[in-house]
NUPAVO-417462 format. One record per residue (C-alpha): y, x, z. Coordinates in pm, 1 decimal. Layout:
N
<node><north>Y</north><east>X</east><up>Z</up></node>
...
! end
This chain:
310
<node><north>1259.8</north><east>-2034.8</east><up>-210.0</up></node>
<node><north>1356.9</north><east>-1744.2</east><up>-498.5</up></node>
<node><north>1344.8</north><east>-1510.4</east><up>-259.4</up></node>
<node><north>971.7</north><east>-1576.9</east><up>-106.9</up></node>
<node><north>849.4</north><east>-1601.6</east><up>-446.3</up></node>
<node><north>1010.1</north><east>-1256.3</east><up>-507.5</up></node>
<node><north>821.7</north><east>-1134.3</east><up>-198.5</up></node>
<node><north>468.8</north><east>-1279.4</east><up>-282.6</up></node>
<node><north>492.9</north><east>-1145.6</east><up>-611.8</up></node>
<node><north>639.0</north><east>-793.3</east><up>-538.3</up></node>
<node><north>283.4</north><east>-815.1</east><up>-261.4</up></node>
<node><north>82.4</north><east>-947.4</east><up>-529.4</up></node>
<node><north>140.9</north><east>-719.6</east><up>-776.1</up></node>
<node><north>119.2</north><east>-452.2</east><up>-520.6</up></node>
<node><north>-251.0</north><east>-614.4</east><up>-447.1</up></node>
<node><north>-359.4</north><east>-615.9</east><up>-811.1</up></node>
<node><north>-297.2</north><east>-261.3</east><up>-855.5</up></node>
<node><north>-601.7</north><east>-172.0</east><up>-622.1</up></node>
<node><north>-825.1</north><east>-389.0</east><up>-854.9</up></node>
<node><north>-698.3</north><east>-195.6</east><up>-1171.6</up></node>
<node><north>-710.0</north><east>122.6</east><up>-1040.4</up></node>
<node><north>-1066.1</north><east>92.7</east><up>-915.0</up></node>
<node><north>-1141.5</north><east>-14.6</east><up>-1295.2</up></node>
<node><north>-937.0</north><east>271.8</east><up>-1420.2</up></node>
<node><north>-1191.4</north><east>542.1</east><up>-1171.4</up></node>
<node><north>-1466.5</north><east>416.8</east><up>-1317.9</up></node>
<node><north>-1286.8</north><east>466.7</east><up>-1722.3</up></node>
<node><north>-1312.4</north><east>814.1</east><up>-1610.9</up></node>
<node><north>-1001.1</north><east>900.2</east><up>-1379.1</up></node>
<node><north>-1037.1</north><east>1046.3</east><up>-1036.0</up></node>
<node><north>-874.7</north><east>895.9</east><up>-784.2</up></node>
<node><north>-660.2</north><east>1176.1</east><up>-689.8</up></node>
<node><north>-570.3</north><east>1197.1</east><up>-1062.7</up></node>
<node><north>-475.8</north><east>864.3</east><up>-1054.1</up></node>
<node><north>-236.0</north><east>894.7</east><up>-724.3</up></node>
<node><north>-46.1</north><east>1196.7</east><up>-886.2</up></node>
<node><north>6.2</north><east>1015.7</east><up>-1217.1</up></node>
<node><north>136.1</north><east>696.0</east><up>-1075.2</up></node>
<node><north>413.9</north><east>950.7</east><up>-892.5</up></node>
<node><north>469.1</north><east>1109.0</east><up>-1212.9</up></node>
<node><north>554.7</north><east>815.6</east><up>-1392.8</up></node>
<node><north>701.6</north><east>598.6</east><up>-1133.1</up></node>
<node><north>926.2</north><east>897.7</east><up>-1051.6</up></node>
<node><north>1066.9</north><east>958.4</east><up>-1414.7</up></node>
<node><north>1127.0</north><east>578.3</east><up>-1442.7</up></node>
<node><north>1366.6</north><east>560.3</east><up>-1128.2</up></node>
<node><north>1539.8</north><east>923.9</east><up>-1171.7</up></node>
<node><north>1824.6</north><east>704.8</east><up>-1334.6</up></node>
<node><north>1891.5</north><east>524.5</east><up>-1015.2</up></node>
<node><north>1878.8</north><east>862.4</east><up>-832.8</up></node>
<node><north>2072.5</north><east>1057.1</east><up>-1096.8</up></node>
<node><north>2371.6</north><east>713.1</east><up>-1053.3</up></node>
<node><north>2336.5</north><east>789.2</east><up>-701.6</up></node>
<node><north>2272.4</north><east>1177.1</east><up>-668.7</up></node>
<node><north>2658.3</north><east>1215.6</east><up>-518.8</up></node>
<node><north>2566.0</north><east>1041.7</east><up>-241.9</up></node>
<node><north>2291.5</north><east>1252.9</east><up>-171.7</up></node>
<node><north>2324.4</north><east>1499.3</east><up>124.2</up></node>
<node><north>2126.2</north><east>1838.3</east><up>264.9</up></node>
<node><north>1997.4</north><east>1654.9</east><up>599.7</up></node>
<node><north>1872.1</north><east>1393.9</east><up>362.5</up></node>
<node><north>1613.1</north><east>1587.4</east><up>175.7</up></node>
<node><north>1387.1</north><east>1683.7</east><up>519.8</up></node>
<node><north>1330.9</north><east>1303.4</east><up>546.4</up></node>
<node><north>1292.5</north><east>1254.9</east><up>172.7</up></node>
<node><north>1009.3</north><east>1503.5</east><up>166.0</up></node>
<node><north>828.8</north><east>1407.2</east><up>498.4</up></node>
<node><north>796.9</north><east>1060.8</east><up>344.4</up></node>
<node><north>653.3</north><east>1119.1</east><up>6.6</up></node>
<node><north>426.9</north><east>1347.2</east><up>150.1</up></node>
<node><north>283.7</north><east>1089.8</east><up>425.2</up></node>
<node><north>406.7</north><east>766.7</east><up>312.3</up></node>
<node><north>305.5</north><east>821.8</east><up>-89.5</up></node>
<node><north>89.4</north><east>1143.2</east><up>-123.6</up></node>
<node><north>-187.2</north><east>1101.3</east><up>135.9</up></node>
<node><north>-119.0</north><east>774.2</east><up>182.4</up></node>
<node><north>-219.6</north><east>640.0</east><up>-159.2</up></node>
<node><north>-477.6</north><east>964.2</east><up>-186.0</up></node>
<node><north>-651.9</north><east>824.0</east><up>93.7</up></node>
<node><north>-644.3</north><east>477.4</east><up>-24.6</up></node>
<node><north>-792.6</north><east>562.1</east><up>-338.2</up></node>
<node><north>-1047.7</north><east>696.4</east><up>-183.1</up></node>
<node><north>-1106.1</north><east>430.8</east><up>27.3</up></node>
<node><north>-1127.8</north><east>191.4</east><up>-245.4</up></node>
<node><north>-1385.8</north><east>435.4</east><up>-458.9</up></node>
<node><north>-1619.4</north><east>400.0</east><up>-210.7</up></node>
<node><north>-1582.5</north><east>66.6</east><up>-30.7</up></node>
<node><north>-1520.0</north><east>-300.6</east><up>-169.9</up></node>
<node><north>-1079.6</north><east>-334.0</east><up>-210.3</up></node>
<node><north>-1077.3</north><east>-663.2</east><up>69.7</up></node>
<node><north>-1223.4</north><east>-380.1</east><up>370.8</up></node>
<node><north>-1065.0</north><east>-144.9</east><up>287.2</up></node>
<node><north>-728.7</north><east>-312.1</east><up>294.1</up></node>
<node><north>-793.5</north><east>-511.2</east><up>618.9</up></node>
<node><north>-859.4</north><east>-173.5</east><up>800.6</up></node>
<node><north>-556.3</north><east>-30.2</east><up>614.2</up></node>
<node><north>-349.6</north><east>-353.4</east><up>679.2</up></node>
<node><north>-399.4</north><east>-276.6</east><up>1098.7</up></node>
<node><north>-120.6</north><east>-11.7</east><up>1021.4</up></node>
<node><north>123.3</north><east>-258.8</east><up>1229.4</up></node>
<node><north>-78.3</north><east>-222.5</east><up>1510.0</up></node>
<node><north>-3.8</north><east>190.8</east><up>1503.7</up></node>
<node><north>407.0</north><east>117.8</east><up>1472.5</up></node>
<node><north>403.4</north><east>-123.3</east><up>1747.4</up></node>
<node><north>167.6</north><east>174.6</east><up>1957.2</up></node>
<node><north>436.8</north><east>441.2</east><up>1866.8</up></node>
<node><north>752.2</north><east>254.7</east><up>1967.3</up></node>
<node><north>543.8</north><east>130.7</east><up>2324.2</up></node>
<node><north>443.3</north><east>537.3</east><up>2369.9</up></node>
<node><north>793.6</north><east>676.3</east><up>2242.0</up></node>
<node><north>1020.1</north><east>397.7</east><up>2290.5</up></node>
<node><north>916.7</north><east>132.5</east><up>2576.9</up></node>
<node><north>916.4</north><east>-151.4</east><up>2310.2</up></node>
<node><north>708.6</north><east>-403.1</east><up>2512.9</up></node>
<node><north>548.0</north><east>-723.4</east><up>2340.6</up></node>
<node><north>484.3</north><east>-1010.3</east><up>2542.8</up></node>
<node><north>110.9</north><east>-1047.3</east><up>2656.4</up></node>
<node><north>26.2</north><east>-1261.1</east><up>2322.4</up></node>
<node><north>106.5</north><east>-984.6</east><up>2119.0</up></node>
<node><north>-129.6</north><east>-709.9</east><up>2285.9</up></node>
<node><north>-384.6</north><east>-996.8</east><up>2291.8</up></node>
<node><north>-319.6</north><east>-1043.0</east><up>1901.6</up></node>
<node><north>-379.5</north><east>-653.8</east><up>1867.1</up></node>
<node><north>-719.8</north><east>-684.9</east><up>2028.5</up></node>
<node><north>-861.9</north><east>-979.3</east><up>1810.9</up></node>
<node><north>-738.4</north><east>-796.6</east><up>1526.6</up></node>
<node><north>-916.4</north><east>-478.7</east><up>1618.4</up></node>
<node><north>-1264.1</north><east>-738.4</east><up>1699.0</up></node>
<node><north>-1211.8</north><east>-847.5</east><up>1279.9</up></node>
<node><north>-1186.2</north><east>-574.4</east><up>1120.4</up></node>
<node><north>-1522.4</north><east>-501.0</east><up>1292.9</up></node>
<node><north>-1637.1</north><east>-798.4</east><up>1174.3</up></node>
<node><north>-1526.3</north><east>-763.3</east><up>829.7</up></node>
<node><north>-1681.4</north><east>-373.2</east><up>808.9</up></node>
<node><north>-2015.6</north><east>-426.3</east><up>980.0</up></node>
<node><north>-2095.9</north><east>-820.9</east><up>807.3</up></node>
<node><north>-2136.8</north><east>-676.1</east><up>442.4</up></node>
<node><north>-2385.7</north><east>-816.2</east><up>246.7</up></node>
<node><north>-2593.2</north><east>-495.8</east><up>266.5</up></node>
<node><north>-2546.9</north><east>-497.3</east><up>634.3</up></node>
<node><north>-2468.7</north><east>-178.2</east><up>848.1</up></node>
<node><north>-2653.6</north><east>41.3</east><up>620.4</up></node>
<node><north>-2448.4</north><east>2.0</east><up>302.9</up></node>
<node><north>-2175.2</north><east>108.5</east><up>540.0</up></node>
<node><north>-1934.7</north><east>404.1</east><up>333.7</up></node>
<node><north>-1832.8</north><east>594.6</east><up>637.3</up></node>
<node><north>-1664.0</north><east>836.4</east><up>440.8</up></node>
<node><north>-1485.4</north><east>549.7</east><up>240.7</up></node>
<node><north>-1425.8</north><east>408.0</east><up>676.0</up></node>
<node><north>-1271.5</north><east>709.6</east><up>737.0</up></node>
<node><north>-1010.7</north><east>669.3</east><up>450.9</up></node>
<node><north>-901.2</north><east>359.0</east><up>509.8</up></node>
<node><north>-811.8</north><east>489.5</east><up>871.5</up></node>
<node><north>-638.8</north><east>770.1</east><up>744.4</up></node>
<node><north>-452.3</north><east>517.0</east><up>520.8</up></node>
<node><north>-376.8</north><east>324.4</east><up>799.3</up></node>
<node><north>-232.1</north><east>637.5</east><up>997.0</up></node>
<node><north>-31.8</north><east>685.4</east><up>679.4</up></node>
<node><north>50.2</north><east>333.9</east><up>588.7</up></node>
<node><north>178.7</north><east>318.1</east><up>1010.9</up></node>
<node><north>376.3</north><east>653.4</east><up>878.5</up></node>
<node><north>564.5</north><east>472.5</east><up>573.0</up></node>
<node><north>685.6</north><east>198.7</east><up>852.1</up></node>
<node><north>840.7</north><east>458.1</east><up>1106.0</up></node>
<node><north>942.8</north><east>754.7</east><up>847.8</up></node>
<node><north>1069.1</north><east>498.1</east><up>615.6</up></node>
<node><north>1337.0</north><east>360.6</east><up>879.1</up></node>
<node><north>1513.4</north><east>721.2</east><up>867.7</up></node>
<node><north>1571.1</north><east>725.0</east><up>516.0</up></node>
<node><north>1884.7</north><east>829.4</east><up>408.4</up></node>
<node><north>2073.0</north><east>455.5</east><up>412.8</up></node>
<node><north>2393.8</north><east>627.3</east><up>205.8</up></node>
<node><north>2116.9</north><east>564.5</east><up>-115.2</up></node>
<node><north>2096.4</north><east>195.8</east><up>-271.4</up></node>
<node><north>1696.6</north><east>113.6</east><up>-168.0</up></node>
<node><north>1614.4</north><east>188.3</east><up>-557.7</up></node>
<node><north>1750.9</north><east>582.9</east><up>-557.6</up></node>
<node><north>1536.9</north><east>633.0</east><up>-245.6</up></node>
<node><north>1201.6</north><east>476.3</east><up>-365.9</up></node>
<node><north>1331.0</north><east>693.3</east><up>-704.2</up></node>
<node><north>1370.7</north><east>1025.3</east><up>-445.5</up></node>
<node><north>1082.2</north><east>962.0</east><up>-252.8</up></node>
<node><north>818.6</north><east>938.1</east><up>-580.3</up></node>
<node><north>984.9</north><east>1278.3</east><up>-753.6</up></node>
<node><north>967.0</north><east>1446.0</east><up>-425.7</up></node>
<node><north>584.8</north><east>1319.7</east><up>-361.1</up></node>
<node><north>560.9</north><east>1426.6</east><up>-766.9</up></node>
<node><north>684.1</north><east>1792.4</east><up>-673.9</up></node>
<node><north>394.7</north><east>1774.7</east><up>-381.7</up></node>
<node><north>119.3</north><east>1648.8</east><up>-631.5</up></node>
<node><north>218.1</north><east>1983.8</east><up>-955.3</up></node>
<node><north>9.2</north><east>2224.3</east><up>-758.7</up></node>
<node><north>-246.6</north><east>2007.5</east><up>-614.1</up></node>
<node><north>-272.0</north><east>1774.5</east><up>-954.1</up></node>
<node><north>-100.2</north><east>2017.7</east><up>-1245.1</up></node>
<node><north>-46.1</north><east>1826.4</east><up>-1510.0</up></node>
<node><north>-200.6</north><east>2037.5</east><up>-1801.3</up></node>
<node><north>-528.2</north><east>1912.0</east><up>-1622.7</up></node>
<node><north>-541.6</north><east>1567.4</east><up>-1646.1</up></node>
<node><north>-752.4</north><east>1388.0</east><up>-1810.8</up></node>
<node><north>-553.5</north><east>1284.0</east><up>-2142.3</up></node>
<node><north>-873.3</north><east>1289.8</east><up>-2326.1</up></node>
<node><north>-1007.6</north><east>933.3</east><up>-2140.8</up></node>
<node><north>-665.3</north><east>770.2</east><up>-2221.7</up></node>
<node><north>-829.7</north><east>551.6</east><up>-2514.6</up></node>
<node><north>-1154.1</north><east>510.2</east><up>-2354.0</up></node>
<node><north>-1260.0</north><east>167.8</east><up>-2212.4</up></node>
<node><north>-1170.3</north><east>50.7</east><up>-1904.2</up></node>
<node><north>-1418.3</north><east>-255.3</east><up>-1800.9</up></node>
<node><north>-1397.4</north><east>-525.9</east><up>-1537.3</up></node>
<node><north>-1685.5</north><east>-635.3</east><up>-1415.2</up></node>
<node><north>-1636.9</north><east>-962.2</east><up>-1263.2</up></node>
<node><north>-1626.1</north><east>-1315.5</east><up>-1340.6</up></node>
<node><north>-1405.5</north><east>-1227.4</east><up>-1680.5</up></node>
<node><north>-1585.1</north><east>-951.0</east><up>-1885.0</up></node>
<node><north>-1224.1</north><east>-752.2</east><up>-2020.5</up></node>
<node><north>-1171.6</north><east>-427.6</east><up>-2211.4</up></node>
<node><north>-864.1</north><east>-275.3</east><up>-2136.7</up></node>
<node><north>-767.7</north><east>106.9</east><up>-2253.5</up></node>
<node><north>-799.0</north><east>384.3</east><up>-1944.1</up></node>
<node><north>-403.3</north><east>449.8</east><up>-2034.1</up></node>
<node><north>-307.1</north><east>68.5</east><up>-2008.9</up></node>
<node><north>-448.6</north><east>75.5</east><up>-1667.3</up></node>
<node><north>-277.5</north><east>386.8</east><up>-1540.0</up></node>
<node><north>10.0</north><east>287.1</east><up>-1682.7</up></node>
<node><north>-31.0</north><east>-88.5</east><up>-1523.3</up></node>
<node><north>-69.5</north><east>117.7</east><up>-1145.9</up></node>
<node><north>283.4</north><east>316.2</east><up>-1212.8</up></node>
<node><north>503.3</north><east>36.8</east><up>-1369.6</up></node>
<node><north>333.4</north><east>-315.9</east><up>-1201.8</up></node>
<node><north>225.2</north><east>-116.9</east><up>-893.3</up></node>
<node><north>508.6</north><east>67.7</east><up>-804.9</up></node>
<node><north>823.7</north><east>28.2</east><up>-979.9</up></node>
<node><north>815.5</north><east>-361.6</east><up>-1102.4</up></node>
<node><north>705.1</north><east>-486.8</east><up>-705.6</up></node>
<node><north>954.5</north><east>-255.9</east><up>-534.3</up></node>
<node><north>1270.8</north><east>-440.6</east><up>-750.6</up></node>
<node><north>1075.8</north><east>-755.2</east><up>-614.7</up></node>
<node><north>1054.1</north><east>-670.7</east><up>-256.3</up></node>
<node><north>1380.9</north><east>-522.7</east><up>-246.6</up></node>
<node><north>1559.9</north><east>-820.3</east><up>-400.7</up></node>
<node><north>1348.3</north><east>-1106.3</east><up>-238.3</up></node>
<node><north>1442.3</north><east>-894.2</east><up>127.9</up></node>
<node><north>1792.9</north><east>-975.5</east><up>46.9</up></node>
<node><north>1752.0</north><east>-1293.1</east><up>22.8</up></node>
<node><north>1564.7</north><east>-1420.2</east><up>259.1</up></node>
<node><north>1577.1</north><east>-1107.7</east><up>536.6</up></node>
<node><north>1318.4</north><east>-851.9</east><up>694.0</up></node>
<node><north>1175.5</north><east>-1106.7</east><up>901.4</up></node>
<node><north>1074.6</north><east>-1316.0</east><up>661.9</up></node>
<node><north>1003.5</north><east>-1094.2</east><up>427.8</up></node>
<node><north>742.3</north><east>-924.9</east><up>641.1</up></node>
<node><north>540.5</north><east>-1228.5</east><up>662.0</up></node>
<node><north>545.8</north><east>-1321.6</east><up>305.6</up></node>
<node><north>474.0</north><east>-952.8</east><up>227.9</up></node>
<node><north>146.2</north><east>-1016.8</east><up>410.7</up></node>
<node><north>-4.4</north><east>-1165.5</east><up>93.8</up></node>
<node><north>-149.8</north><east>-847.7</east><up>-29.7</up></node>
<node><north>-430.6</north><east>-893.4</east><up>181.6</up></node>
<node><north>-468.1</north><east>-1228.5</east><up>133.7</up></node>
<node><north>-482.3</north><east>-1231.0</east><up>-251.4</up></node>
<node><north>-695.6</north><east>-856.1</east><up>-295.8</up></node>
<node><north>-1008.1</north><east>-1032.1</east><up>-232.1</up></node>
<node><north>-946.5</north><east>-1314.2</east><up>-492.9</up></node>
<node><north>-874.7</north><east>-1077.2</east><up>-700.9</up></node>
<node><north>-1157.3</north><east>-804.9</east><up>-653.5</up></node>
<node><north>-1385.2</north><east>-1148.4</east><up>-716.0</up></node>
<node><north>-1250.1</north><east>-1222.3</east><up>-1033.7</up></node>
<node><north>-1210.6</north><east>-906.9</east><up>-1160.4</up></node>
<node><north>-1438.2</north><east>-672.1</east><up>-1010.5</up></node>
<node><north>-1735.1</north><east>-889.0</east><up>-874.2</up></node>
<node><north>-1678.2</north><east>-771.6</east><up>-508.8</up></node>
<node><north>-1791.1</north><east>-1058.1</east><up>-269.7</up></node>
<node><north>-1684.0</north><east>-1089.8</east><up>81.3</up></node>
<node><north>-1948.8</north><east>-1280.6</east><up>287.5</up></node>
<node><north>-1888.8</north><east>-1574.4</east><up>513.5</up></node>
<node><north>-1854.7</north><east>-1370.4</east><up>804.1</up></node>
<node><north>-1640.6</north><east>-1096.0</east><up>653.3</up></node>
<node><north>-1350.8</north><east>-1385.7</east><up>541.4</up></node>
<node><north>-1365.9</north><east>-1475.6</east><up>893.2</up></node>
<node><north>-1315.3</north><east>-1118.8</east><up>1035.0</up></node>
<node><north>-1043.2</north><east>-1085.9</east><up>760.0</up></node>
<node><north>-839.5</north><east>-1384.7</east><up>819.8</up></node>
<node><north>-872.1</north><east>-1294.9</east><up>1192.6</up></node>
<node><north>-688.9</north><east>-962.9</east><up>1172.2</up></node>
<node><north>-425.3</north><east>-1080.6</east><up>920.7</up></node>
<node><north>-313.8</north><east>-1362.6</east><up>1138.9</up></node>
<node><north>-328.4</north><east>-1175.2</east><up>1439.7</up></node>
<node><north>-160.3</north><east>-878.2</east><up>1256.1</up></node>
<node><north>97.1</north><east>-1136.2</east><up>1149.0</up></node>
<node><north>154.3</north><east>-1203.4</east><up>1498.9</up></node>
<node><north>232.4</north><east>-870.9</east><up>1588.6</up></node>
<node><north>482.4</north><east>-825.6</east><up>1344.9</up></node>
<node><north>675.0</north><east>-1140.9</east><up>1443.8</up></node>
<node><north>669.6</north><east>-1047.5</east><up>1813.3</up></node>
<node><north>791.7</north><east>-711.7</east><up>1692.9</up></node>
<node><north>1057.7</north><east>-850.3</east><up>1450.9</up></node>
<node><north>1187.6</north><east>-1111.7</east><up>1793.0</up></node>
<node><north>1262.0</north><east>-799.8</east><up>2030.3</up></node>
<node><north>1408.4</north><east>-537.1</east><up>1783.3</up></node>
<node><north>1530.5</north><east>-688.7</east><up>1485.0</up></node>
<node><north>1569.0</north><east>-387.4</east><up>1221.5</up></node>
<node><north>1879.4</north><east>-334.0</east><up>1000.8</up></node>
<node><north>1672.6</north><east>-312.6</east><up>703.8</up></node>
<node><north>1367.3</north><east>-321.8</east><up>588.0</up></node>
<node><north>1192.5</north><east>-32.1</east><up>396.7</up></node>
<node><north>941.2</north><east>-167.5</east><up>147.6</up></node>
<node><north>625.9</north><east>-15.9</east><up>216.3</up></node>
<node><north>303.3</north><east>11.0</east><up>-67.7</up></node>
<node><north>-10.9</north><east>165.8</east><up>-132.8</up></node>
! end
């Protein structure tokens, strides 16, 4: 039971960082700004684990090191946070959440993984909700960001990307000295993109309001801070110590809940409403995303599993 709970909260955490960070754009910090700080920080926390481990460190390592932060960390969260500036957090996740669907694609295409027939059925009917959950907005089709559409895809790309670059990590690192490699390296990718001499210190005091059912100050810094520390580093020592308790199987199930509890907590916090129809098309691609996994998980059971985030 520890270890689900580990899981669930590791994925919840990991789902209330969307919420904050959306607050924290509209305190004044832009969502790029945001991504590069929460590699910053989460980076400097975890260089002890990498400096304990550094001897163990070799030259083939750092190619895959590099290749990850910069797809599985740099444009992955990049796009996502500019998914979730334009579009409400639940729609943008679902769409990023069909990631699954890309892995199992890639290992059909470049490995002749076959799932049974219920599996490519599951990938269709996941496919028909997020549909469902993108074009039955309140505001119907025109209130439609296609710009903040085309994000979440790109997440999703890069979200697929964490899955399949994050199984050639460099296993000679305990799982904490590579999440501490991969943020420094996707750090060194943000300096010239990001420099930090132009962020926006000024706004850390400023106000940081959520807008939902709970009107709450909270300072522009708190909330950055919040998406390095209870969005990165706190859920990873979750994940990673909940996964060895109860196994990757498991855990990828349990680590579904991100999805499940972003909407509750975009209503609360943020005021974002799905409508009837949208839960529907929502539920409908997590289950049948859920599926997928677990047929995935029955014919190839992985080593280990790398903790993925956004």
């Amino acid at each position: 039971m520890s270890g689900y709970l580990l899981v669930g909260g590791g994925s919840a955490l990991f789902a209330s960082t969307g919420v904050v960070s959306a607050v924290a754009f509209a305190g004044g910090v832009a969502p790029m700004e945001l991504a590069a700080l929460r590699s910053y920080i989460a980076g400097l926390i975890l260089l002890p684990f990498l400096l304990v481990a550094a001897r163990r460190l070799r030259r083939a390592d750092v190619l895959p090191i590099v290749l990850f932060a910069l797809v599985g960390i740099v444009l992955a969260q990049g796009f996502y946070y500019g998914a979730i500036s334009r579009m409400d957090i639940a729609v943008a996740l679902v769409i990023v959440y069909t990631g699954p669907l890309l892995v199992a694609a890639y290992q059909r295409v470049f490995h002749a993984e076959r799932l049974p027939l219920v599996g490519y059925l599951a990938m269709a009917l996941a496919v028909a909700g997020v549909a469902i959950a993108v074009l039955a907005g309140a505001g119907g089709v025109g209130a439609i960001s296609l710009l903040g559409v085309g994000f979440a895809l790109l997440t999703a790309v890069c979200f697929a990307g964490q899955a399949i670059l994050g199984a050639r990590q460099p296993t000679t690192l305990p799982p904490m000295a590579r999440t501490g490699a991969g943020m420094l390296a996707a750090g060194l990718v943000w300096l010239p993109l990001v420099p930090v001499w132009t962020l926006p210190f000024d706004a850390v005091g400023d106000a940081a309001v959520f807008t939902g059912r709970f009107a709450l100050e909270i300072p522009v810094g708190a909330a950055v801070l919040y998406a390095a520390v209870f969005g990165s580093v706190v859920p990873y020592a979750l994940l990673i110590a909940g996964l060895g308790r109860i196994g990757p199987g498991a855990g990828s199930m349990a680590g579904m809940a991100e999805p499940i509890v972003a909407p509750l907590l975009a209503w609360l916090a943020l005021g974002q409403l799905l409508t009837p129809l949208q839960v529907v098309g929502v539920a409908l691609t997590i289950a049948c995303v859920a599926i997928v996994e677990r047929q995935r998980y029955r014919i190839r059971r992985p080593p280990e599993t790398y903790v993925a985030e956004l």
